[in-house]
mmJSON file of the N, C-alpha and C atoms, coordinates in Angstrom:
{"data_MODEL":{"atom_site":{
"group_PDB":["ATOM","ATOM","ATOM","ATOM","ATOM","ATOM","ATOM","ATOM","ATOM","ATOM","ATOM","ATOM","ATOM","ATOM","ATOM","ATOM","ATOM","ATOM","ATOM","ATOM","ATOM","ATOM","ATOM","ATOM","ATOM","ATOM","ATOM","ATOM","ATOM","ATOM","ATOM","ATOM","ATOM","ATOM","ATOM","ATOM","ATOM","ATOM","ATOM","ATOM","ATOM","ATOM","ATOM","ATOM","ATOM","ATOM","ATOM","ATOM","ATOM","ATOM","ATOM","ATOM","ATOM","ATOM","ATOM","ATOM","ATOM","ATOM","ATOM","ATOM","ATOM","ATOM","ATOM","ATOM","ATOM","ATOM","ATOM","ATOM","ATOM","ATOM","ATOM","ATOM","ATOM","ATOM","ATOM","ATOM","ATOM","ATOM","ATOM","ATOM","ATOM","ATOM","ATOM","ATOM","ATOM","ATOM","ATOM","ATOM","ATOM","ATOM","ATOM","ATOM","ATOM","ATOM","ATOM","ATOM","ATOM","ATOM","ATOM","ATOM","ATOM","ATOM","ATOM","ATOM","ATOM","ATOM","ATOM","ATOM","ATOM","ATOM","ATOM","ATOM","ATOM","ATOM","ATOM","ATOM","ATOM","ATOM","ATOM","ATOM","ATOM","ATOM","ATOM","ATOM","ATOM","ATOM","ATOM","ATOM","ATOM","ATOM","ATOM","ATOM","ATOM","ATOM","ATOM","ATOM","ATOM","ATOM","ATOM","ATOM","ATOM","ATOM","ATOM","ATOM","ATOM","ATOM","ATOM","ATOM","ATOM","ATOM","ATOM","ATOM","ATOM","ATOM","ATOM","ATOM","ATOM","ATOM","ATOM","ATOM","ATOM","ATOM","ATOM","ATOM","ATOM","ATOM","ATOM","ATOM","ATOM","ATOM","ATOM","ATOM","ATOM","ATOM","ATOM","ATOM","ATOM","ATOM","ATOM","ATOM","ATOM","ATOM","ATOM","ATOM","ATOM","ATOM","ATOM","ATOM","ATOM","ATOM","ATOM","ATOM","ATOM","ATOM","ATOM","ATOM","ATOM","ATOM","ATOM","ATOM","ATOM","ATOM","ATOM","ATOM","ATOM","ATOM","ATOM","ATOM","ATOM","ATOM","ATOM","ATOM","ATOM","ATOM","ATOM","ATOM","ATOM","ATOM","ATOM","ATOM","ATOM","ATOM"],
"id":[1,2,3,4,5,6,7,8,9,10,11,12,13,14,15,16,17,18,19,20,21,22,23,24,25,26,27,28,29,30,31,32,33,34,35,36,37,38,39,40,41,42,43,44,45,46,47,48,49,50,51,52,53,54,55,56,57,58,59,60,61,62,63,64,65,66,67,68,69,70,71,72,73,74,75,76,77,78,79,80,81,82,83,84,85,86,87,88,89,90,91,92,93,94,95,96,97,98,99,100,101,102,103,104,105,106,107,108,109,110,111,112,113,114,115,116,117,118,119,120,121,122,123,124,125,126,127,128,129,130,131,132,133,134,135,136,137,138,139,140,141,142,143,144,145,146,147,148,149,150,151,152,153,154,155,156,157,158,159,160,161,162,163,164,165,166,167,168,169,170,171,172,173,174,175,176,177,178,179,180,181,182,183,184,185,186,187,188,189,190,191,192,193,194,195,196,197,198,199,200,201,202,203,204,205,206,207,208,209,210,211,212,213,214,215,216,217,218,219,220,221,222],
"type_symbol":["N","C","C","N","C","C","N","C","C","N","C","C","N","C","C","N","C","C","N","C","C","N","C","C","N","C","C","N","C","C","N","C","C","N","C","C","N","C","C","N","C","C","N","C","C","N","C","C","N","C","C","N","C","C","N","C","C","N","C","C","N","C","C","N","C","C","N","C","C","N","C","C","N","C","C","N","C","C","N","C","C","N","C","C","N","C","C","N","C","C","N","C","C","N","C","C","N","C","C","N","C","C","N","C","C","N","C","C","N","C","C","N","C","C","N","C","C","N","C","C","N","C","C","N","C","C","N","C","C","N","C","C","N","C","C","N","C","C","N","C","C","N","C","C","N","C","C","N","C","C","N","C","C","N","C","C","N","C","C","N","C","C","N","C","C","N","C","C","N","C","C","N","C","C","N","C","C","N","C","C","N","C","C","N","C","C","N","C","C","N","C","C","N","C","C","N","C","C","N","C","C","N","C","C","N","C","C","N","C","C","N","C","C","N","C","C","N","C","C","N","C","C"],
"label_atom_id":["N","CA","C","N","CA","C","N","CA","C","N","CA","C","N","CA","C","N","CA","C","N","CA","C","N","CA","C","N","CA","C","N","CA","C","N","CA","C","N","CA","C","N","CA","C","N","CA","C","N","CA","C","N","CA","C","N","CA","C","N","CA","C","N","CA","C","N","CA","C","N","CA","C","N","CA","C","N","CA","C","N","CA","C","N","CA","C","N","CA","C","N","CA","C","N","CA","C","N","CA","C","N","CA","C","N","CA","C","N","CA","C","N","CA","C","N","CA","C","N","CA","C","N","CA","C","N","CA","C","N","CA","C","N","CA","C","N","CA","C","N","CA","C","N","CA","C","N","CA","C","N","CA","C","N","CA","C","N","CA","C","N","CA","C","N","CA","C","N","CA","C","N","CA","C","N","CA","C","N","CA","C","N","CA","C","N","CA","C","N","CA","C","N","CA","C","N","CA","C","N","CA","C","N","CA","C","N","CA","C","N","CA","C","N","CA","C","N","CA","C","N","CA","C","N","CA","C","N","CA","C","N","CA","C","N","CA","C","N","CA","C","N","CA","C","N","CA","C","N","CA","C","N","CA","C","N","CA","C"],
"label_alt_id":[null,null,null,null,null,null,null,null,null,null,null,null,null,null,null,null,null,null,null,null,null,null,null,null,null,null,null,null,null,null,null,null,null,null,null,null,null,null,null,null,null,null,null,null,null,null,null,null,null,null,null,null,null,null,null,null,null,null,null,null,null,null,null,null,null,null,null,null,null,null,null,null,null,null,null,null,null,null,null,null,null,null,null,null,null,null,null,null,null,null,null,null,null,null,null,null,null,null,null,null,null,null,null,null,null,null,null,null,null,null,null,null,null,null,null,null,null,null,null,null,null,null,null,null,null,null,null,null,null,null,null,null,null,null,null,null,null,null,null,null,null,null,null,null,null,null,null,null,null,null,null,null,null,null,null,null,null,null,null,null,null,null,null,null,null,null,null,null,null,null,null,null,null,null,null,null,null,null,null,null,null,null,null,null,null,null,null,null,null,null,null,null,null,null,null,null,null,null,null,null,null,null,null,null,null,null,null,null,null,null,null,null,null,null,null,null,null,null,null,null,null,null],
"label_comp_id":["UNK","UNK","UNK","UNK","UNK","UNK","UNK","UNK","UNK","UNK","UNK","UNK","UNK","UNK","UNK","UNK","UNK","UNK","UNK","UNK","UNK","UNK","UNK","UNK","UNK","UNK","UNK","UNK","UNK","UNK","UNK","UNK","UNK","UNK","UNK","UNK","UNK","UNK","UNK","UNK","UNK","UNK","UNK","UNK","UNK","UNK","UNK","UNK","UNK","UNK","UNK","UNK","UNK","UNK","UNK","UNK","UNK","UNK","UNK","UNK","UNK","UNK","UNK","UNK","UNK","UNK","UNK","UNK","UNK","UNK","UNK","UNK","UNK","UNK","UNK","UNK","UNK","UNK","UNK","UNK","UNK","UNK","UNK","UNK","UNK","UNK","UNK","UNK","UNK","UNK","UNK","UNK","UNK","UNK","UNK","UNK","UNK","UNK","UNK","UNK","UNK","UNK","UNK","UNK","UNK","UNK","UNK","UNK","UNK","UNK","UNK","UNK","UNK","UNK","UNK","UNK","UNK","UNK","UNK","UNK","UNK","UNK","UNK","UNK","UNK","UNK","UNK","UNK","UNK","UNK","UNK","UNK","UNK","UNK","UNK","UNK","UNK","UNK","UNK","UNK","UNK","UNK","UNK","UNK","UNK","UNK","UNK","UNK","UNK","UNK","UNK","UNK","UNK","UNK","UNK","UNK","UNK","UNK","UNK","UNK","UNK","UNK","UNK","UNK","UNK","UNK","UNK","UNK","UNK","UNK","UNK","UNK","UNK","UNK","UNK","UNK","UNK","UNK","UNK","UNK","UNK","UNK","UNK","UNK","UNK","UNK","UNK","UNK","UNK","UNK","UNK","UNK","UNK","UNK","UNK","UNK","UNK","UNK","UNK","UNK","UNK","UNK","UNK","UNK","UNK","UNK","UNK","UNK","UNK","UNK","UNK","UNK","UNK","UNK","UNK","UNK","UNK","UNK","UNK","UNK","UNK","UNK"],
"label_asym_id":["A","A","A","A","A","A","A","A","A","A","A","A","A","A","A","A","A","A","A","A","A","A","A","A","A","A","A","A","A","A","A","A","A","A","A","A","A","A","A","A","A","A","A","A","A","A","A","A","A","A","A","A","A","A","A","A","A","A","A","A","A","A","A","A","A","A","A","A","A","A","A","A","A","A","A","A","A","A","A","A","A","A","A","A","A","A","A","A","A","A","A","A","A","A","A","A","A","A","A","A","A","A","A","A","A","A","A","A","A","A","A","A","A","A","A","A","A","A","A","A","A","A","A","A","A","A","A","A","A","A","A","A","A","A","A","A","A","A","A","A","A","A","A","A","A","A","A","A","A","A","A","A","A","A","A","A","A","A","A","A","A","A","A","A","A","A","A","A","A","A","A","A","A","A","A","A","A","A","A","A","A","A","A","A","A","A","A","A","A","A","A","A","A","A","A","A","A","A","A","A","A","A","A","A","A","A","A","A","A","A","A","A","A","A","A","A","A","A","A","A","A","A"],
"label_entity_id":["1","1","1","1","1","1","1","1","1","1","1","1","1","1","1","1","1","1","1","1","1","1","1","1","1","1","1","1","1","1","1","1","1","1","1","1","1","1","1","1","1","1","1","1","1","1","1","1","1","1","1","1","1","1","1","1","1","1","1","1","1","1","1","1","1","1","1","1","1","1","1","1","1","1","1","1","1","1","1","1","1","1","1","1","1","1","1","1","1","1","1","1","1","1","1","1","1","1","1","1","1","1","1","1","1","1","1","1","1","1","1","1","1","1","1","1","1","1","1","1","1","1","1","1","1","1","1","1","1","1","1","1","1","1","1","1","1","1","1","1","1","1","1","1","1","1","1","1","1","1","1","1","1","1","1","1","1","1","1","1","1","1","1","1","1","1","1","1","1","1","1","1","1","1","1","1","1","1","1","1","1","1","1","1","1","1","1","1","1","1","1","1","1","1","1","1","1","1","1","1","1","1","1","1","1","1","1","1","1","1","1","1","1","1","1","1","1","1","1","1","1","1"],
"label_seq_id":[1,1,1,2,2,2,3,3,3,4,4,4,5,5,5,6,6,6,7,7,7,8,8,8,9,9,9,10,10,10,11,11,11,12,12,12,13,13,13,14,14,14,15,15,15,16,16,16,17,17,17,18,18,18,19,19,19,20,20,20,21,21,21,22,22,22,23,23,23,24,24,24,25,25,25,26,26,26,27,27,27,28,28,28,29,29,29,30,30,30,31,31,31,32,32,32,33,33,33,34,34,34,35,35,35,36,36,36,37,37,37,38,38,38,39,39,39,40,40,40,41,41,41,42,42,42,43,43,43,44,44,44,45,45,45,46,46,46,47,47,47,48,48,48,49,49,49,50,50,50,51,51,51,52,52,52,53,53,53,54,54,54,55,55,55,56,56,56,57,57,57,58,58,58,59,59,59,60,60,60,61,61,61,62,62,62,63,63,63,64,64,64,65,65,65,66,66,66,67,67,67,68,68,68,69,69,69,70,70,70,71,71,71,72,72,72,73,73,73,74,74,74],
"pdbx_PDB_ins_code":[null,null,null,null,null,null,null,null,null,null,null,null,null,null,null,null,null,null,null,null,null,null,null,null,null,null,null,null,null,null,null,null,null,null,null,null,null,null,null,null,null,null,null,null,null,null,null,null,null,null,null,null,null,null,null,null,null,null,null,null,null,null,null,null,null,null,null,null,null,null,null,null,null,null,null,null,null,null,null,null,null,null,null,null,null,null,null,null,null,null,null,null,null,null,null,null,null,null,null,null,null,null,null,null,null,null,null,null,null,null,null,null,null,null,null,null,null,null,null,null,null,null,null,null,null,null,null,null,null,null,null,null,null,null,null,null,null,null,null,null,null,null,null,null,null,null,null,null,null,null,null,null,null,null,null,null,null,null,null,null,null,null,null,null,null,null,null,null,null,null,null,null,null,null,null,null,null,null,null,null,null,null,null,null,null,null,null,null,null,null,null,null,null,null,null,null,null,null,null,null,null,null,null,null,null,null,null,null,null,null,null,null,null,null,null,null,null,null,null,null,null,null],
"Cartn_x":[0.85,0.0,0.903,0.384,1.534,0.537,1.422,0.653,0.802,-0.246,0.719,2.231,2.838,3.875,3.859,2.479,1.92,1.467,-0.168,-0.603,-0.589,-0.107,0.044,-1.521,-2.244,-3.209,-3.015,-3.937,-3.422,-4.082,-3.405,-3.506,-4.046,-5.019,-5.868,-5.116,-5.791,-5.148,-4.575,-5.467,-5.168,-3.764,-4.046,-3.308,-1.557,-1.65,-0.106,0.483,-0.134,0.26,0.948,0.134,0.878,1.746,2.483,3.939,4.092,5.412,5.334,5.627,4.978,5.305,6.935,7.028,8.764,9.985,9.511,10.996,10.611,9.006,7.993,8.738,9.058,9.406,7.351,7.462,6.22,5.877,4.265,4.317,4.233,3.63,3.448,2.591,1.587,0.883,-0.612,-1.284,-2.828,-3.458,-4.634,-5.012,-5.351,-5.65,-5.86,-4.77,-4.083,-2.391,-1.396,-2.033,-1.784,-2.184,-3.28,-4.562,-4.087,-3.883,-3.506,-1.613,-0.345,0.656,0.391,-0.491,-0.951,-1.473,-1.641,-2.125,-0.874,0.249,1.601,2.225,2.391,3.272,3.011,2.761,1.899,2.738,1.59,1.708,1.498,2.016,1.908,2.228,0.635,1.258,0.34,1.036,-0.013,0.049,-1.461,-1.491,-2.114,-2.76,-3.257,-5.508,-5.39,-6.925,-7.807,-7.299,-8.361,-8.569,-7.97,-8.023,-8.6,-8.989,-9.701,-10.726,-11.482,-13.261,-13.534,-13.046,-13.359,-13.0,-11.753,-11.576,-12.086,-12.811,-13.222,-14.341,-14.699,-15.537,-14.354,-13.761,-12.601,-11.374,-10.844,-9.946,-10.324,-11.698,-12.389,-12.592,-12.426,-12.648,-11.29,-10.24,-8.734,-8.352,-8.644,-8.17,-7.427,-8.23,-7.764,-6.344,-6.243,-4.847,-3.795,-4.634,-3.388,-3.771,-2.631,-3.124,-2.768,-3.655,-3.605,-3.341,-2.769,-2.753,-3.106,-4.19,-5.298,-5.584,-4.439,-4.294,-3.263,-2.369,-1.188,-1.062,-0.54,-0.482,0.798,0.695,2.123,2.691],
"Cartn_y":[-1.17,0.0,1.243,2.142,3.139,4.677,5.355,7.074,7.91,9.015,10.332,11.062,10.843,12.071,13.781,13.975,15.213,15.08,14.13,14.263,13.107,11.678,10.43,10.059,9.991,9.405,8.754,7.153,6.271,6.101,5.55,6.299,5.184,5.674,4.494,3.63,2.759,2.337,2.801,3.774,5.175,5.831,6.516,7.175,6.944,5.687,4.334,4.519,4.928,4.774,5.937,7.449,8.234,8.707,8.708,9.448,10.515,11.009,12.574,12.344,12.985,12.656,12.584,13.559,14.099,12.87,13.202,11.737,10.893,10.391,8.816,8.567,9.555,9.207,8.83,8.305,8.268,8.886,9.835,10.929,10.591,9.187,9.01,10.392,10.48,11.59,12.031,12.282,11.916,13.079,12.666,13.592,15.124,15.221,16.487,17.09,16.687,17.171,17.857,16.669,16.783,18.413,18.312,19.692,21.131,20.566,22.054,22.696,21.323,21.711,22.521,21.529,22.432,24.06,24.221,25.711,26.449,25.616,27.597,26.628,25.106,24.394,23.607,24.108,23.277,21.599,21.089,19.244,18.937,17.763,17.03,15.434,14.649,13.243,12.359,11.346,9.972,8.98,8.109,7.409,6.07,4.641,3.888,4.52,4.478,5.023,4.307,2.513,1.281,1.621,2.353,2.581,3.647,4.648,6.047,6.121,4.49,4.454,4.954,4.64,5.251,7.052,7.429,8.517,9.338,9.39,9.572,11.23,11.068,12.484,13.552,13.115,13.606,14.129,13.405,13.78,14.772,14.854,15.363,17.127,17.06,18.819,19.315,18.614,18.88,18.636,18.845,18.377,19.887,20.992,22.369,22.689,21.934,21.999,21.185,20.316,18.741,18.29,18.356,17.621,16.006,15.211,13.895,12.915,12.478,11.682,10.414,10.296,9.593,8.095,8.558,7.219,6.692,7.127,6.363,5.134,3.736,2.676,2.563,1.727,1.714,0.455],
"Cartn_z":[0.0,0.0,0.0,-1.4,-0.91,-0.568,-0.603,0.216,-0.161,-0.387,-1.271,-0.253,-0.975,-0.218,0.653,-0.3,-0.048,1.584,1.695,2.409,3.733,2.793,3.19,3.669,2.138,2.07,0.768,1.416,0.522,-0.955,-1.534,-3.151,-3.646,-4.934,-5.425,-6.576,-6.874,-8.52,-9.437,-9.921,-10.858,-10.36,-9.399,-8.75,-8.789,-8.41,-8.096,-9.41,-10.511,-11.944,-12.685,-11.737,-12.653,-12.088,-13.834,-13.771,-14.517,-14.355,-14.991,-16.715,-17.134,-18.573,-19.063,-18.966,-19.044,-18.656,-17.137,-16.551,-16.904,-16.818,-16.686,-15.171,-13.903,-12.63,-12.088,-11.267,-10.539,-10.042,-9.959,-9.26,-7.831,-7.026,-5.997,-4.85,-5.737,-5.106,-5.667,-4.518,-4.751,-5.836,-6.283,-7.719,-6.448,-5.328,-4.567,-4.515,-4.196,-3.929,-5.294,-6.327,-7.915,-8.446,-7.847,-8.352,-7.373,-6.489,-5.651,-5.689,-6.398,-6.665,-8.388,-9.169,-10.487,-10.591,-9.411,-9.36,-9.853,-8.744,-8.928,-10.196,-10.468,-11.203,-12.575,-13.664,-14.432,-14.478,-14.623,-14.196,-15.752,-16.41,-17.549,-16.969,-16.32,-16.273,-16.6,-17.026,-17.757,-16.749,-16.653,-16.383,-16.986,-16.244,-16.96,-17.348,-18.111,-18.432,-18.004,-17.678,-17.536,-16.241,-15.412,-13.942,-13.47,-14.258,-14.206,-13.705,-14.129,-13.889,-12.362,-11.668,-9.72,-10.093,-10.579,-10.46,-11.927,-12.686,-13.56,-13.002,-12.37,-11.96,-10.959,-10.417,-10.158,-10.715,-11.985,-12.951,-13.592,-14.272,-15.213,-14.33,-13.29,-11.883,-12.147,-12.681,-12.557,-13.704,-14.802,-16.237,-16.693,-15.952,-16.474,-15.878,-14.499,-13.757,-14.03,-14.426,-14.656,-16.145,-16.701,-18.135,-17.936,-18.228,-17.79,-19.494,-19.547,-20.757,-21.049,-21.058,-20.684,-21.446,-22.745,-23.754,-23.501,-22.648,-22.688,-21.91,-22.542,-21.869,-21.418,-20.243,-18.957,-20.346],
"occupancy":[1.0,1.0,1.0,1.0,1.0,1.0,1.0,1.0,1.0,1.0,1.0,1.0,1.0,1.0,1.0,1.0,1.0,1.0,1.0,1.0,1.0,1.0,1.0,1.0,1.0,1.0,1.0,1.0,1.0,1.0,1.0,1.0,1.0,1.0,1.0,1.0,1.0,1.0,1.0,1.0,1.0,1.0,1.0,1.0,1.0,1.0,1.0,1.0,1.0,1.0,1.0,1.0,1.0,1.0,1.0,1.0,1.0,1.0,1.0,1.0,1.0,1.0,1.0,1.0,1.0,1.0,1.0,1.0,1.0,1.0,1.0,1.0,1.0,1.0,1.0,1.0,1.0,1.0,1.0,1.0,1.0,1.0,1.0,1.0,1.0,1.0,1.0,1.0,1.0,1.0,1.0,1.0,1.0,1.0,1.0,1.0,1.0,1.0,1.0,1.0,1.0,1.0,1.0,1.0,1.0,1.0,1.0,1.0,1.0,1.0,1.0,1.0,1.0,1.0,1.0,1.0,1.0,1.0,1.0,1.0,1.0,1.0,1.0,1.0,1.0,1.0,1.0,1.0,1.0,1.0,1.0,1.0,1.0,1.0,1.0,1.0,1.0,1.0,1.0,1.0,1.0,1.0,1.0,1.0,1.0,1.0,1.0,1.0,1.0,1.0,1.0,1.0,1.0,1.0,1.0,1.0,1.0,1.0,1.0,1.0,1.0,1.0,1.0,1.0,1.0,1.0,1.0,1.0,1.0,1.0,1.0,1.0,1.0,1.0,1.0,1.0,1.0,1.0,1.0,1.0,1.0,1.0,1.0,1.0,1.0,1.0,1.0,1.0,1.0,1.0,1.0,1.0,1.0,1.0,1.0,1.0,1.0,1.0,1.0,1.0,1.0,1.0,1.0,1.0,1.0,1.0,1.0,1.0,1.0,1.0,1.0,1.0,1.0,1.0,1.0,1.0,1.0,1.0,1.0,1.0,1.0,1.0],
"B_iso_or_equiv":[0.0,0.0,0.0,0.0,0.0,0.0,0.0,0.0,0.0,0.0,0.0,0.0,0.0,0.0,0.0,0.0,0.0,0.0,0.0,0.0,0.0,0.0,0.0,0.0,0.0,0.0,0.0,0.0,0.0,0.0,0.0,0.0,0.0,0.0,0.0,0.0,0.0,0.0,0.0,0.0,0.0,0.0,0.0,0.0,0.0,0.0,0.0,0.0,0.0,0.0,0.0,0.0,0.0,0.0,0.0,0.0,0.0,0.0,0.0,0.0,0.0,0.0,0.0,0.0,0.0,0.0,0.0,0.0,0.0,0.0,0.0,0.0,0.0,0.0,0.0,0.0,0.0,0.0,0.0,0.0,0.0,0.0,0.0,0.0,0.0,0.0,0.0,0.0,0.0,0.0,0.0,0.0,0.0,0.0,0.0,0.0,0.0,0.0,0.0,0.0,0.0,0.0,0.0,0.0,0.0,0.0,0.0,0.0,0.0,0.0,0.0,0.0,0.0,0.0,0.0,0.0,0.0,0.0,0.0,0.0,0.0,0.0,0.0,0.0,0.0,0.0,0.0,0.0,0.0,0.0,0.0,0.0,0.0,0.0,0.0,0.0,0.0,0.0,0.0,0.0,0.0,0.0,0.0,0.0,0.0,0.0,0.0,0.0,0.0,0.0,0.0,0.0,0.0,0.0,0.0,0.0,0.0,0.0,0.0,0.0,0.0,0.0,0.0,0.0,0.0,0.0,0.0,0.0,0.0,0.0,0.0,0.0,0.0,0.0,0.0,0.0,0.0,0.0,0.0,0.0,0.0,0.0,0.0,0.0,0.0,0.0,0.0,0.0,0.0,0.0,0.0,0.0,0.0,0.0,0.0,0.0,0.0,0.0,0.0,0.0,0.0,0.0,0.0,0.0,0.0,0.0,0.0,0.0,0.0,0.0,0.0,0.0,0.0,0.0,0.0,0.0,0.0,0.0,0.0,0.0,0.0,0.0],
"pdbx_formal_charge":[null,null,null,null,null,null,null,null,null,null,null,null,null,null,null,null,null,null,null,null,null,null,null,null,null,null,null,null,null,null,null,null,null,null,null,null,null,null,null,null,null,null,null,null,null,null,null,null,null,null,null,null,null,null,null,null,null,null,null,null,null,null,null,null,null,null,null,null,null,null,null,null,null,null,null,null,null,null,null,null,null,null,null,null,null,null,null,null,null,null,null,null,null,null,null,null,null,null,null,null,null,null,null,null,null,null,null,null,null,null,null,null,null,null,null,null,null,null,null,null,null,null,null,null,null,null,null,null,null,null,null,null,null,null,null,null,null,null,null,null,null,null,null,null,null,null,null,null,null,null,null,null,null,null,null,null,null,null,null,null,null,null,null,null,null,null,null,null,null,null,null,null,null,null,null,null,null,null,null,null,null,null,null,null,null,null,null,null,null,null,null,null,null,null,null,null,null,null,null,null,null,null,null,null,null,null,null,null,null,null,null,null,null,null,null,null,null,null,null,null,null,null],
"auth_seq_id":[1,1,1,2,2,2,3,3,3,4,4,4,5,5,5,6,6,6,7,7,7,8,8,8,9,9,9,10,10,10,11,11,11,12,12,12,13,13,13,14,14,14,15,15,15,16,16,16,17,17,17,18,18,18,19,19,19,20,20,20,21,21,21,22,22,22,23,23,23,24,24,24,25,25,25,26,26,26,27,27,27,28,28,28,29,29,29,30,30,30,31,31,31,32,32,32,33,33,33,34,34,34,35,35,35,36,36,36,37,37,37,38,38,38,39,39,39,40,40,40,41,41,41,42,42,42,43,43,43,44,44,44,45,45,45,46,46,46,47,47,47,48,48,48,49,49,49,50,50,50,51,51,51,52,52,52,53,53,53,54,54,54,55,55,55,56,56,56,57,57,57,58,58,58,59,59,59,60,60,60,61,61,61,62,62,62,63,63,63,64,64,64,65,65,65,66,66,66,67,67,67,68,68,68,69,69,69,70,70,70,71,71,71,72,72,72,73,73,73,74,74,74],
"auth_comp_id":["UNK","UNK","UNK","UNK","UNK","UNK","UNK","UNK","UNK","UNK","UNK","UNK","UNK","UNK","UNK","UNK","UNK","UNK","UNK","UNK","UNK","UNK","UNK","UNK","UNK","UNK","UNK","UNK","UNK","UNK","UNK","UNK","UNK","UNK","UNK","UNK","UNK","UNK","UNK","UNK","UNK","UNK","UNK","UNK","UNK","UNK","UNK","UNK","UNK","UNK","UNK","UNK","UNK","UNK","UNK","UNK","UNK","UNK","UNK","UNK","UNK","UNK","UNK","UNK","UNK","UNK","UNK","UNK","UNK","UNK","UNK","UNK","UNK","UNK","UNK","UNK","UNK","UNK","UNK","UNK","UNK","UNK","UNK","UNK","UNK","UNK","UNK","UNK","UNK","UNK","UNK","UNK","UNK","UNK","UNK","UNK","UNK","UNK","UNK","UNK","UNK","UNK","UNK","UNK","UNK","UNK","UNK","UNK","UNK","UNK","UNK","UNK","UNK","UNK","UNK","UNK","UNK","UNK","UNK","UNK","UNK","UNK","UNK","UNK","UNK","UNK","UNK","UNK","UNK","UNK","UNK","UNK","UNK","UNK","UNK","UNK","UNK","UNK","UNK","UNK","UNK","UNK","UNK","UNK","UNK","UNK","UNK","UNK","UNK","UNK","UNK","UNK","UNK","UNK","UNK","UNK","UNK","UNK","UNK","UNK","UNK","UNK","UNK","UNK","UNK","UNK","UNK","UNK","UNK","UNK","UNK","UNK","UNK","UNK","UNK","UNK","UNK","UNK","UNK","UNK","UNK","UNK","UNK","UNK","UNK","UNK","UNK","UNK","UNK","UNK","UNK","UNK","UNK","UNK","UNK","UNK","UNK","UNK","UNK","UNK","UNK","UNK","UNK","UNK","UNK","UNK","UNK","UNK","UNK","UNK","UNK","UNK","UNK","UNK","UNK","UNK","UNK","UNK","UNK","UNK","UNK","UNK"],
"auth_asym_id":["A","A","A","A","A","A","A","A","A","A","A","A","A","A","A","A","A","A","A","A","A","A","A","A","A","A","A","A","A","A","A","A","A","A","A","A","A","A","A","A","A","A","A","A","A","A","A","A","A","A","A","A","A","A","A","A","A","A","A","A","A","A","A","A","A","A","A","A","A","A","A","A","A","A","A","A","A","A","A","A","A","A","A","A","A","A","A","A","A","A","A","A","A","A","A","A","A","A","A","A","A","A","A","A","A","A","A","A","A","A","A","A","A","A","A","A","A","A","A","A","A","A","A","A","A","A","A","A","A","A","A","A","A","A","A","A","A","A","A","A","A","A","A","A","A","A","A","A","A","A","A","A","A","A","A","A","A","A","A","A","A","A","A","A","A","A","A","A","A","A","A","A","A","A","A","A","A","A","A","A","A","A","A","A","A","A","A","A","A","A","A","A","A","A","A","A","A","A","A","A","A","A","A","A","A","A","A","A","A","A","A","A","A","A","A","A","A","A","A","A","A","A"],
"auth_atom_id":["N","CA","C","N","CA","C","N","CA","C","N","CA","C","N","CA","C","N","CA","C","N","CA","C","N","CA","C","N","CA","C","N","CA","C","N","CA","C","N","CA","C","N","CA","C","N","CA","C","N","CA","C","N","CA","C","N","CA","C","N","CA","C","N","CA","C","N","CA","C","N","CA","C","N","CA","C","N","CA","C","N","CA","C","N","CA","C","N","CA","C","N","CA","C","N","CA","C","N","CA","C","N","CA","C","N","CA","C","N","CA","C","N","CA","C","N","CA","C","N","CA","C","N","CA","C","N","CA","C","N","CA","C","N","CA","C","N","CA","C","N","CA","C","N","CA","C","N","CA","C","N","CA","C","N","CA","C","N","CA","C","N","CA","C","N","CA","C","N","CA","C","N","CA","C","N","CA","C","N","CA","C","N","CA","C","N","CA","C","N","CA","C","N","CA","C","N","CA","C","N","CA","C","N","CA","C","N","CA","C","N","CA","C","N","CA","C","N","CA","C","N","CA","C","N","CA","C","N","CA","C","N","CA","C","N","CA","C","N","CA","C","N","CA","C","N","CA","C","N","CA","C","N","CA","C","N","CA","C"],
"pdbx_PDB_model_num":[1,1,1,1,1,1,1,1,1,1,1,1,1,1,1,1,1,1,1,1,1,1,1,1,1,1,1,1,1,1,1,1,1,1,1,1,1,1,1,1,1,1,1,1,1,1,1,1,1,1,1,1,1,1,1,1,1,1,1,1,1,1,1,1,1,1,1,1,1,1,1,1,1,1,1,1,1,1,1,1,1,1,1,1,1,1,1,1,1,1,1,1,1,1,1,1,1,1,1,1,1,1,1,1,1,1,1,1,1,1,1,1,1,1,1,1,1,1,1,1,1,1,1,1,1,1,1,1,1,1,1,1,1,1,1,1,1,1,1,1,1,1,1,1,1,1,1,1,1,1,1,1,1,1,1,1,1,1,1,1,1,1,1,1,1,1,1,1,1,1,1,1,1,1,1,1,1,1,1,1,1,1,1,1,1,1,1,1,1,1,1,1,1,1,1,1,1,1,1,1,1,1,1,1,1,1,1,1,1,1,1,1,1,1,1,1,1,1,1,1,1,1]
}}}
């Protein structure tokens, strides 16, 4: 089980997956944490899309902060 770094709340499926586009490092950090560093930092990270379905109304509140790349397979 792992945790965001941010808040050390534990991170879903989706979540465990994305990485930064750029390095492909892992972001290890929750889509809230994701959304509120996207404010001062623009974010570019992909994750698996088959895993979205739980976070799918959630991603979609943060798409303007976080660009998510939503086709990309691990």
């Amino acid at each position: 089980m792992s945790r965001c770094q941010c808040c050390d709340k534990r991170l879903s499926d989706y979540e465990l997956t994305l990485r930064h586009a750029m390095t492909n490092e892992f972001m290890d950090t929750c889509m809230d944490c994701l959304s509120e560093i996207a404010e001062s930092v623009p974010l570019m990270v992909k994750g698996r899309k088959d895993l979205l379905v739980s976070m799918e109304d959630h991603a979609s509140s943060v798409d303007n902060e976080i660009e998510l790349d939503k086709d990309q397979e691990m």
